[in-house]
C-alpha positions as CSV (number, residue, x, y, z in Angstrom):
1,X,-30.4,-15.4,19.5
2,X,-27.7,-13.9,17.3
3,X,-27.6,-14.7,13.9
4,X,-24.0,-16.2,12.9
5,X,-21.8,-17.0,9.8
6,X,-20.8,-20.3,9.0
7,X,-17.2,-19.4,7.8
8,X,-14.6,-21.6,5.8
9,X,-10.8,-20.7,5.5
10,X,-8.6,-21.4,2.4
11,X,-4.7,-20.9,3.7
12,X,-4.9,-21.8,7.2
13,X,-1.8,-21.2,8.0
14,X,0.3,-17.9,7.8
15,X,-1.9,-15.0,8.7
16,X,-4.5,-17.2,9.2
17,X,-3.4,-19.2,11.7
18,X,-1.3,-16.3,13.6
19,X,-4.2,-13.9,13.9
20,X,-7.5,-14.2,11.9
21,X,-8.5,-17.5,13.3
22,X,-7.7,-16.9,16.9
23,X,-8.4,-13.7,17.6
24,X,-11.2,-13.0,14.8
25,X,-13.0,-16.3,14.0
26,X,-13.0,-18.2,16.6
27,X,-14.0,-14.7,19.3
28,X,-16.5,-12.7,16.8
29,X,-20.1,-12.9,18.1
30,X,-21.5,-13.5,14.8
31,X,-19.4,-16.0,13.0
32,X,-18.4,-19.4,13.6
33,X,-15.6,-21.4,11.8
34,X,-17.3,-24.7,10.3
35,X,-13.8,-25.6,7.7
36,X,-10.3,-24.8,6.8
37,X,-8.2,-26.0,3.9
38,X,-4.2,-25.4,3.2
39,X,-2.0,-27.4,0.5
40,X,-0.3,-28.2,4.2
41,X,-2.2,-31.0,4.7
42,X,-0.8,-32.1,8.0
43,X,-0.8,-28.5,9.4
44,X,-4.4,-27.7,8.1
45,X,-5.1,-30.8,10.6
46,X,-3.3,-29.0,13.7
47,X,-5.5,-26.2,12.2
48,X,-8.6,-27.9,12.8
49,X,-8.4,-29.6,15.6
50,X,-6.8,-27.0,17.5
51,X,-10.2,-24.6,17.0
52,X,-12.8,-27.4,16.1
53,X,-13.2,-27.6,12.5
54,X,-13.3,-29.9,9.9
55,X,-9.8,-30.3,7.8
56,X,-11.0,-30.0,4.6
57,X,-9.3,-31.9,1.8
58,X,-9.2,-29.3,-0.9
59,X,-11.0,-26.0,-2.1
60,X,-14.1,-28.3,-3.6
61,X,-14.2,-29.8,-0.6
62,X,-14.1,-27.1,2.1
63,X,-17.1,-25.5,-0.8
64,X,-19.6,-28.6,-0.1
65,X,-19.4,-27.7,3.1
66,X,-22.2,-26.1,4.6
67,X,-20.9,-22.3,4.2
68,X,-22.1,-18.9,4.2
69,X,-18.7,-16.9,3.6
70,X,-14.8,-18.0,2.9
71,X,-11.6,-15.8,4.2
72,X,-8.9,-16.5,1.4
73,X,-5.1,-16.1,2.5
74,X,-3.7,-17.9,0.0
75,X,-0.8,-16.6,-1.8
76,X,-1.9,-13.6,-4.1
77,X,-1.7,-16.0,-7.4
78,X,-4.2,-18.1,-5.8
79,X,-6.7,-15.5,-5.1
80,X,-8.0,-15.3,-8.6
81,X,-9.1,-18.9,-9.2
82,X,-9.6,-19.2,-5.4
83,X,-12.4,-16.2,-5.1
84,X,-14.1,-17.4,-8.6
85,X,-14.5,-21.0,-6.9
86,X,-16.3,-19.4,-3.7
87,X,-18.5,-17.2,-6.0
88,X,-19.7,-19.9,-8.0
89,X,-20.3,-21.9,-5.4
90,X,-22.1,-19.0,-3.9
91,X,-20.2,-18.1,-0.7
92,X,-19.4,-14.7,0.4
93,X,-15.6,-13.8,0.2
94,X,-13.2,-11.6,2.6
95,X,-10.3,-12.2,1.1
96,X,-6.1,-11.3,1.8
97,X,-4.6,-8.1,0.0
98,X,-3.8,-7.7,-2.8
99,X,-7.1,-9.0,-4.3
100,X,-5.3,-10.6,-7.3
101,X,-2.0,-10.4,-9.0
102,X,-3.0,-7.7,-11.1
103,X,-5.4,-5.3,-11.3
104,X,-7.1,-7.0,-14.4
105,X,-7.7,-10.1,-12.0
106,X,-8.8,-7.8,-9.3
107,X,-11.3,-5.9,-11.4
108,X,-12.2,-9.7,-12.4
109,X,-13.0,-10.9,-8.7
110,X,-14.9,-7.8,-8.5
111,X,-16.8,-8.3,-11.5
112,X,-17.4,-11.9,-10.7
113,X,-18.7,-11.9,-7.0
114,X,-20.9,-8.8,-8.3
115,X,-22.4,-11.1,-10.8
116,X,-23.3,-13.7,-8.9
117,X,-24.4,-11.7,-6.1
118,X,-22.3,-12.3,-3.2
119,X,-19.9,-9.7,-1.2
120,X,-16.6,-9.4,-1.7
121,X,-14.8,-7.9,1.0
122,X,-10.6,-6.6,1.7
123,X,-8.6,-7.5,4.6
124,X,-8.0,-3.8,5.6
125,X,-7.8,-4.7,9.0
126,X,-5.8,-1.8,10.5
127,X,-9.0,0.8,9.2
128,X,-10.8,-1.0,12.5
129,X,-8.4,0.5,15.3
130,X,-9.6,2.4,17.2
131,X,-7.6,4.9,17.4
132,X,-7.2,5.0,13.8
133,X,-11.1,5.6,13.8
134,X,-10.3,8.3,16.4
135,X,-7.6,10.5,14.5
136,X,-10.5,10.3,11.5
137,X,-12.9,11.8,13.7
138,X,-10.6,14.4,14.5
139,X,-10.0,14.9,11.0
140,X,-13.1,15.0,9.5
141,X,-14.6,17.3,12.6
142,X,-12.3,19.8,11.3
143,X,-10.2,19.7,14.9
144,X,-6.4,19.9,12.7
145,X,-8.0,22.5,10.0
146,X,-7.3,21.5,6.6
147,X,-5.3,18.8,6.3
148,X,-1.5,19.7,4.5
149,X,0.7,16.6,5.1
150,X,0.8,12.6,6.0
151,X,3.0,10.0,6.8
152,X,2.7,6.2,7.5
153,X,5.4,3.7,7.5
154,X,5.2,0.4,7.7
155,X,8.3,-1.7,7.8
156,X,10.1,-4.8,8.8
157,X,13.3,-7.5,8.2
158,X,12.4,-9.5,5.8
159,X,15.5,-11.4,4.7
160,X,15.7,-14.1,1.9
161,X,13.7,-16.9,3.4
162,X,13.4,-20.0,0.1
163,X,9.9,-20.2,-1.6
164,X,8.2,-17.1,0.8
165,X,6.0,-15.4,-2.1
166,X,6.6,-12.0,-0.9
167,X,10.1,-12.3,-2.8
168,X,8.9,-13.2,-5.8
169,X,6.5,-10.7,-8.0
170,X,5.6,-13.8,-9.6
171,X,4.0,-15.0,-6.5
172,X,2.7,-12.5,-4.9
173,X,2.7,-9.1,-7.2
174,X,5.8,-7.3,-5.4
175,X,7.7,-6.8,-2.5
176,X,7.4,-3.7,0.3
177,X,5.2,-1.8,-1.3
178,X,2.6,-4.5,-2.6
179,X,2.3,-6.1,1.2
180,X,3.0,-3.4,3.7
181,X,2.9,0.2,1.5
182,X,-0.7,-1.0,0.5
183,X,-2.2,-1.0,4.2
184,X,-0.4,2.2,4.3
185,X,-2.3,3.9,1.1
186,X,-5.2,2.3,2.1
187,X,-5.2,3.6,5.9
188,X,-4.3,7.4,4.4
189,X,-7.4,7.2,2.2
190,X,-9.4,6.4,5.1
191,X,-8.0,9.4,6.7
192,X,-7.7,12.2,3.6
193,X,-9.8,10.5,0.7
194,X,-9.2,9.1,-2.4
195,X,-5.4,10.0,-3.7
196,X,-5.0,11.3,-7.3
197,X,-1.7,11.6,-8.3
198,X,1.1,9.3,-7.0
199,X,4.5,8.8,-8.0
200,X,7.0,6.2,-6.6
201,X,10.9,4.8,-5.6
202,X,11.7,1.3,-5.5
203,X,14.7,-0.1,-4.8
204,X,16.4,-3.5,-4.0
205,X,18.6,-2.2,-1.0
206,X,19.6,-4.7,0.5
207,X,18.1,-8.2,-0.3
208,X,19.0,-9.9,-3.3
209,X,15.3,-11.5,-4.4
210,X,13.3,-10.4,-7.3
211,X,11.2,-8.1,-5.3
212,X,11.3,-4.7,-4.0
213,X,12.5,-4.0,-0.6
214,X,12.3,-0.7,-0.4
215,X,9.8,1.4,-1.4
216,X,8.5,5.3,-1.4
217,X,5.5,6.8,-2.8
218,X,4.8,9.7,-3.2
219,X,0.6,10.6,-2.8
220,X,-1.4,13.6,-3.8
221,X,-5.0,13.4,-2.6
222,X,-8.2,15.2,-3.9
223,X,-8.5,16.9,-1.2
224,X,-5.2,19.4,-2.1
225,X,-2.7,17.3,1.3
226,X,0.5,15.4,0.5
227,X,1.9,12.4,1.7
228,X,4.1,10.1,1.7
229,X,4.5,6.3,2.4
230,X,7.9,4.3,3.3
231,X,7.3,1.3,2.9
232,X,10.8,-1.5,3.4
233,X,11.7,-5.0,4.0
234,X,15.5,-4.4,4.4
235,X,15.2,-2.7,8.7
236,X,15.7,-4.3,12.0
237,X,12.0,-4.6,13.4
238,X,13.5,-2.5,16.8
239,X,14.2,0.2,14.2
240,X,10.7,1.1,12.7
241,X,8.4,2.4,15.0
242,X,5.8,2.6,11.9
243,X,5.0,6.0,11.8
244,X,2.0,7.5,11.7
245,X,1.9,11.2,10.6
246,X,-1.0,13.6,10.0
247,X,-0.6,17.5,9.8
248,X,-2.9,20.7,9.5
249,X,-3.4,23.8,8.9
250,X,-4.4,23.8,13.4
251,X,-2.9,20.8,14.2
252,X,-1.1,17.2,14.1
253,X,-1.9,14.1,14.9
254,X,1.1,11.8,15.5
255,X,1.4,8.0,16.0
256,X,3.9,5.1,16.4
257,X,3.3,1.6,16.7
258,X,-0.9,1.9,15.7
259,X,0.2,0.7,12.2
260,X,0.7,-2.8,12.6
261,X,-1.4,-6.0,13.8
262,X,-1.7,-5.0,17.3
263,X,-4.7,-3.7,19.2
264,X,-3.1,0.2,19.8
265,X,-0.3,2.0,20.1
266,X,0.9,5.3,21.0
267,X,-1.1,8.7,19.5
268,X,-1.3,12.2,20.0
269,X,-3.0,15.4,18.8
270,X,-1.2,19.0,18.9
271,X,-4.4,20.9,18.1
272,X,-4.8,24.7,18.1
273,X,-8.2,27.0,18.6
274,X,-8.0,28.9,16.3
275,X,-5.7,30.5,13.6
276,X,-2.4,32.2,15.0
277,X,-0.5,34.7,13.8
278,X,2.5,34.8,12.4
279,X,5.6,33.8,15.4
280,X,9.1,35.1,14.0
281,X,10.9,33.7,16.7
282,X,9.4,30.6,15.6
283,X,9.6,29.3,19.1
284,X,7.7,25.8,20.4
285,X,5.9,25.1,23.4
286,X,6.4,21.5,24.7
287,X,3.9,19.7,26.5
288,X,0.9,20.9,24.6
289,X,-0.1,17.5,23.2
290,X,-3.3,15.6,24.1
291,X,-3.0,11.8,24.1
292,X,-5.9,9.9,21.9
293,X,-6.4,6.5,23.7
294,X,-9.8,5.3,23.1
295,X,-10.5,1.6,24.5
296,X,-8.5,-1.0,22.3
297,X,-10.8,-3.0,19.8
298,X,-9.1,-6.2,18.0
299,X,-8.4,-5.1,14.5
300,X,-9.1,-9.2,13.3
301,X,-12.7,-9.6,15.4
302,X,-13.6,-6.1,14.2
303,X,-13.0,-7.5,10.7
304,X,-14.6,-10.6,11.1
305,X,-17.7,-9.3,13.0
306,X,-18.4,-6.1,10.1
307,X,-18.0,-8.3,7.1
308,X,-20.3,-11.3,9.0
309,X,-23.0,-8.1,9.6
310,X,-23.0,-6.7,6.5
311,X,-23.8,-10.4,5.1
312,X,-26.8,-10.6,7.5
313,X,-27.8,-6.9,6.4
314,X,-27.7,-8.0,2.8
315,X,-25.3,-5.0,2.1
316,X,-21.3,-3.9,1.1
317,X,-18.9,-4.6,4.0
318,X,-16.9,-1.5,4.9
319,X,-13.8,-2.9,3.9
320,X,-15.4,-3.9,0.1
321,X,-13.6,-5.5,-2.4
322,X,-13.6,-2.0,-4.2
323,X,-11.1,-1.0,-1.6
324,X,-9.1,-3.7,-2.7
325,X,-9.6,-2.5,-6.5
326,X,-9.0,0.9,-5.7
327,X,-5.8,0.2,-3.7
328,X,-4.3,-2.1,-6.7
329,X,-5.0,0.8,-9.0
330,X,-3.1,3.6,-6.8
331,X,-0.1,1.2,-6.4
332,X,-0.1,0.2,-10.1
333,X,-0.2,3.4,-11.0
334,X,3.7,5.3,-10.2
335,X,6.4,5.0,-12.9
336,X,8.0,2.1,-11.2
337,X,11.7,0.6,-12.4
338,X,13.6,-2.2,-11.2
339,X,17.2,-0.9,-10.2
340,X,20.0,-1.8,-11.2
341,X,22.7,-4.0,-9.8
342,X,25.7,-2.2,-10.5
343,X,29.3,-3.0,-9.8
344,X,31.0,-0.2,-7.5
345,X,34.1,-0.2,-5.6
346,X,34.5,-0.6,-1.7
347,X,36.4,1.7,0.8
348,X,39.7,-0.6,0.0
349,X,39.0,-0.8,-3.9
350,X,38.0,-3.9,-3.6
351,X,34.7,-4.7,-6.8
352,X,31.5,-5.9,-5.4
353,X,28.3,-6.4,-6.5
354,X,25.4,-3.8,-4.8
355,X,22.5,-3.1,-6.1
356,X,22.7,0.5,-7.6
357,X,23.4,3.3,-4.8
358,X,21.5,6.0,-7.8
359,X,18.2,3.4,-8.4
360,X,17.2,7.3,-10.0
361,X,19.0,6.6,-12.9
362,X,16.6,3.5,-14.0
363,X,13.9,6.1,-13.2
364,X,15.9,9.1,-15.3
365,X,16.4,6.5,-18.1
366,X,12.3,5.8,-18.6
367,X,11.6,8.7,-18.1
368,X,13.2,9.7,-21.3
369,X,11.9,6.6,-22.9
370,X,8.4,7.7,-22.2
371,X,9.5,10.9,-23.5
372,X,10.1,9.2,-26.7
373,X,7.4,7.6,-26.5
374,X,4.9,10.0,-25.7
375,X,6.2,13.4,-26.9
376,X,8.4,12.7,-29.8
377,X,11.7,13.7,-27.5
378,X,14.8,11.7,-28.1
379,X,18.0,11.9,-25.9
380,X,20.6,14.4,-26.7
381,X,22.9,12.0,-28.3
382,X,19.9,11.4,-30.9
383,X,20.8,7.4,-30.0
384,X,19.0,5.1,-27.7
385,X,17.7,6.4,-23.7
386,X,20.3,3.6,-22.3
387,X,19.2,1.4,-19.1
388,X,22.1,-0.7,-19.3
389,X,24.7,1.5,-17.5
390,X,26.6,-0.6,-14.5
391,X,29.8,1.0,-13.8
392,X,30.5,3.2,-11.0
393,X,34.0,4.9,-10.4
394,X,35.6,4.7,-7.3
395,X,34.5,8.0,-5.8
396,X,32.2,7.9,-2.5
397,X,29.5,9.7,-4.7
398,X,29.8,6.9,-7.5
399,X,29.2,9.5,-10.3
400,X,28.5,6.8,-13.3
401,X,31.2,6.2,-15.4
402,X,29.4,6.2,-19.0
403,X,30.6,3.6,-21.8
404,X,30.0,6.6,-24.4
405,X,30.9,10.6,-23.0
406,X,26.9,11.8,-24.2
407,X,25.5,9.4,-22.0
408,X,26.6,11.6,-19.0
409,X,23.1,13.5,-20.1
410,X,21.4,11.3,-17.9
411,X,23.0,11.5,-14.7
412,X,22.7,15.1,-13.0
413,X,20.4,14.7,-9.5
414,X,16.7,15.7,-10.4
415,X,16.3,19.6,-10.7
416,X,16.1,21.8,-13.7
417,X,19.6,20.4,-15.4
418,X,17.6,17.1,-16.5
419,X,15.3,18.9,-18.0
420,X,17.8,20.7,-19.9
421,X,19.3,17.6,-21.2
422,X,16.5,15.7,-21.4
423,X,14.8,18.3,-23.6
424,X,17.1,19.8,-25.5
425,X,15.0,20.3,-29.0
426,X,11.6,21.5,-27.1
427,X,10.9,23.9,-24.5
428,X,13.1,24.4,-21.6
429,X,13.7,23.7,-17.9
430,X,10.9,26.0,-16.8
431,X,8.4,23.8,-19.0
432,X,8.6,20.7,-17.6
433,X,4.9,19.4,-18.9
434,X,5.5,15.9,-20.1
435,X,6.7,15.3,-17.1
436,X,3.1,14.6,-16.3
437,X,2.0,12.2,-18.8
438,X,5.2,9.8,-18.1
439,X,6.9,10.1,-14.8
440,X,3.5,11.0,-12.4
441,X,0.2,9.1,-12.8
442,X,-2.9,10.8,-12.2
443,X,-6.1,9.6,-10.6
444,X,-9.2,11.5,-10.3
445,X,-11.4,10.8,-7.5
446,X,-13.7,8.3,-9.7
447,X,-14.1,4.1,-9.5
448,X,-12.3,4.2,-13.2
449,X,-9.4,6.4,-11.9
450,X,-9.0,7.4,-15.7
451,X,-6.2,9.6,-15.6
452,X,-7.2,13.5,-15.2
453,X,-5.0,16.6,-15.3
454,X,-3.3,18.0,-12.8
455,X,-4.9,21.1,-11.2
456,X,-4.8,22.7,-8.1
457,X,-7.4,21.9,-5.4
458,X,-9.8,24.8,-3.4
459,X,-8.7,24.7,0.2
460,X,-12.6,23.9,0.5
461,X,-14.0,22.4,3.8
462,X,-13.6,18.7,5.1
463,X,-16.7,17.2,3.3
464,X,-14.0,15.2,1.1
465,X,-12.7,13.3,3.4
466,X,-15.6,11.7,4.9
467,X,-15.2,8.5,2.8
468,X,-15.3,5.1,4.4
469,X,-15.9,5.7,8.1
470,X,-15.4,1.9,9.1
471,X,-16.6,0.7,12.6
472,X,-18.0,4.0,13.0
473,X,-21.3,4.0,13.9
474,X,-23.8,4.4,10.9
């Protein structure tokens, strides 16, 4: 007979109830759902009678219940106390991304569940597709060459909806790039390895609420590829096919729709032999793409079913909670600044209040504060690096207009001019080096991520990326 484990859920409804219950509880072979809990009292009991549980009446009690392990999707500033409850208790936690609000409380769940020896597993659901699992194979098999360049977007509408904790930073730790940009990191590491140097974009678009809806890091990984995540809250669901994007020094592998909560989507591969030569025509054959459509596997049962095994095998799930860590860390980790709301003029000259069509500026502006900061650098006016600046002229290009003229410093696009201005008493635009320290944060390929230096990376083979082959087979 198979062994199963007795699971309890704390946050049955959401996530829970749309997908991780039905289609990963209540179907995986080794797990069987004993209690669930939610402050929604009347809903937790839909909850529970709907898939034959017991409606427990808070987190003590769902923990007296007879449990081996406890999926938390809670809002993010519940996961803290939350996942400390289950590990005292000892219970074995899967719990919702982000771990915590912070990476201090997510290095503190880690710590904790460590300590008093049970797992601690990431919802990284979307590492389980197969075809996910697929384009890795290819990868790490060599079949695109070394990889250069990746993509993966992950976006949605996501309009003002009272109390929803993915508006408020207080609530649940940020916006776009907290909820969907960190499935997106987290499913490019799985492909390239771990990334050491990221830099980032927020913005506020669109919505008005506290949180980011828009969102673009930019990744380096240890293995020498770029890539790039976009990551917003502010498009039509029709108009994102979530992107999936890997090139090669042979080859591509290009998705849409596999980044998501389905079960597949559409993938192909544009692989070569072997090396060509150089083409000046430049010319492109059509038609020369192989589709990658390995049998679907549920993303949510795959889940389920890995973390219930690796409890029974007395060992780290694939998706472990220093995933989770790891992931909090990268996103932590850019030079991130709230934009500003600015007041511009419409087409008719009309005021109204957008958020800030140059969120560069804020960006520009801390820049030189961390200059200050770190390198001794003031502005060229010798005064304060100003943030404040809200007043756009009526020009389609809304070029700032500046309460004082030296302010105007700060505004030229991002090339060599900034540098110019920005570092006017020490070196010049062709030494660019604090840059480094302020704007971009590094991570080397360690658990600490202690900031390294930037160096180049040997082309090398494809041994790096073989990191965190989940659902493979061992």
């Amino acid at each position: 007979m198979t062994r199963t484990i007795r699971w309890g859920v704390i946050g049955s409804t959401g996530i829970a109830r749309r997908r991780t219950i039905p289609e990963g509880l209540a179907t995986a072979r080794n797990a069987q759902l004993v209690a669930v809990y939610s402050r929604q009292a009347q809903t937790n009991a839909e909850v529970a009678a709907q898939f034959g549980a017991q409606a427990a009446a808070s987190v003590d009690d769902l923990l007296r219940q007879d449990l081996d392990a406890v999926y938390i999707a809670s809002p993010p500033r519940l996961h803290l106390e939350q996942a400390l409850a289950c590990a005292r208790a000892g219970k074995h936690v899967l719990c919702e991304k982000p771990l915590g609000l912070t990476v201090a409380e997510a290095e503190t769940m880690v710590a904790s569940c460590r300590q008093a020896q049970v797992r601690l597993g990431t919802a990284f659901m979307m590492r389980f597709l197969a075809q996910h699992q697929a384009a890795l194979e290819l990868i790490c098999t060599g079949r695109i060459g070394q990889p250069v360049f990746a993509r993966a977007q992950l976006s949605c509408w996501y309009p003002p909806i009272p109390g929803a904790w993915r508006q408020d930073p207080a609530l649940g730790g940020g916006g776009s790039l907290m909820d969907m940009g960190g499935h997106c990191i987290d499913l490019l590491e799985m492909l390239l390895g771990p990334v050491r140097a990221v830099s980032c974009l927020t913005g506020r678009a669109v919505h008005g609420y506290e949180s980011e809806d828009s969102a673009v890091p930019s990744l380096q990984f240890a293995c020498g590829a770029l890539g790039v995540v976009d990551a917003f809250f502010c498009m039509p669901d029709e108009a994102s096919q979530n992107r999936l994007e890997v090139y090669g020094s042979r080859g591509s592998i290009l998705a849409a729709g596999t980044i998501g909560q389905g079960d597949h989507g559409e993938m192909v591969a544009c692989l070569q032999p072997g090396a060509a030569a150089y083409d000046a025509q430049q010319a492109r054959a059509s038609n020369q793409t192989t589709p990658i459509c390995p049998a679907p596997v549920n993303t949510y049962r795959a889940e389920i079913e890995e973390f219930s095994q690796a409890v029974l095998e007395g060992r780290d799930p694939a998706n472990s909670g220093a995933l989770g860590l790891r992931s909090q860390r990268v996103i932590a980790s850019p030079l991130r600044v709230r934009p500003l709301r600015a007041r511009c003029r419409g087409s008719r000259g009309r005021s109204a209040s957008v958020t800030s069509p140059r969120p560069w500026l804020d960006t520009i502006t801390a820049i030189g504060q961390g200059l200050s900061r770190h390198c001794g650098i003031g502005p060229p006016s010798g005064g304060p690096w100003r943030s404040d600046i809200q007043q756009f002229n009526a020009h389609e290009d809304h070029e700032p207009i500046c309460s004082r003229r030296r302010e105007s410093a700060l505004i030229p696009a991002l090339d060599g001019a900034i540098w110019r201005e920005l570092i006017p008493r020490r070196g010049t635009a062709k030494e660019p080096r604090c840059m480094e320290s302020v704007g971009i944060r590094l991570l080397n390929a360690h658990e600490d991520h202690e900031p390294g230096t930037l160096r180049a990376q040997p082309a090398g083979d494809n041994a790096a990326l073989r990191t965190q082959r989940v659902g493979c087979a061992r």
